[in-house]
N, C-alpha and C positions, 0 to 999 in steps of 0.2 A: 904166379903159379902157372904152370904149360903142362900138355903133355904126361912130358916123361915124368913131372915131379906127379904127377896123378896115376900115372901106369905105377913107380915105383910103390908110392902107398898103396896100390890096388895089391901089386904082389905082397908083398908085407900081411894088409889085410890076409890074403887068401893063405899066407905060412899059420897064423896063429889063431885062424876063425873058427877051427873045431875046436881049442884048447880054451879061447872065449868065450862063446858059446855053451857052453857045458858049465861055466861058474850057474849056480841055480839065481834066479830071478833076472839074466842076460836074456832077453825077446830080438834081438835083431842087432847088428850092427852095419856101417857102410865107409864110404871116403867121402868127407866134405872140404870146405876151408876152415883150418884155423881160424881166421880174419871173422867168421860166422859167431864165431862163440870167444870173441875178444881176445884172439889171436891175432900172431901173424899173418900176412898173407901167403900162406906153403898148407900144404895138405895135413888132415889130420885123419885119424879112426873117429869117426862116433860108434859109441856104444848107449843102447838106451834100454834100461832097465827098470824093471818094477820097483817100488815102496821099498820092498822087504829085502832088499838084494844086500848084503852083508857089506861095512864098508870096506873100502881098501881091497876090496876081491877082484876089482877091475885094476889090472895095472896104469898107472898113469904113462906109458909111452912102451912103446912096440919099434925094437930097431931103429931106437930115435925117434919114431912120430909120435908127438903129441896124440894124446888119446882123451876124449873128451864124453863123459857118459849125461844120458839124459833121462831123466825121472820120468817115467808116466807108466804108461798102462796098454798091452798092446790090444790092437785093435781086436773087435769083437764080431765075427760073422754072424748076418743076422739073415734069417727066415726071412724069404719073400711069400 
């Protein structure tokens, strides 16, 4: 992975990150490696989402890139 295979999935990302974003229980997404989450080595979307988040609402690939979602809970600001 270089580069431009990282600029390209960054643009990608940025085409369909409000339309992403907006499925309800989607908290944040970014560009990682495939290779990370028992992929290839080439760029992917992570998308990472709450419990509740409906299945099948996160598409599995965006202009060809593997899209990879991860369960948990987004962080929580806390009072100092």
């Amino acid at each position: 992975m270089n580069a431009n295979d990282l600029a390209a999935a960054t643009a990608v990302l940025r085409r369909h990150e409000a339309a992403v974003m907006s499925i309800p229980g989607v908290y944040a997404m970014g560009v990682g490696s495939a290779a990370d989450h028992g992929g290839a080595d080439a760029p992917c979307i992570v998308v990472h989402v709450t419990r509740d988040v409906a299945p099948g609402s996160v598409p599995a690939s965006l202009e060809g890139i593997p899209v990879f979602v991860l369960v948990g809970e987004p962080p929580r600001l806390q009072s100092l």
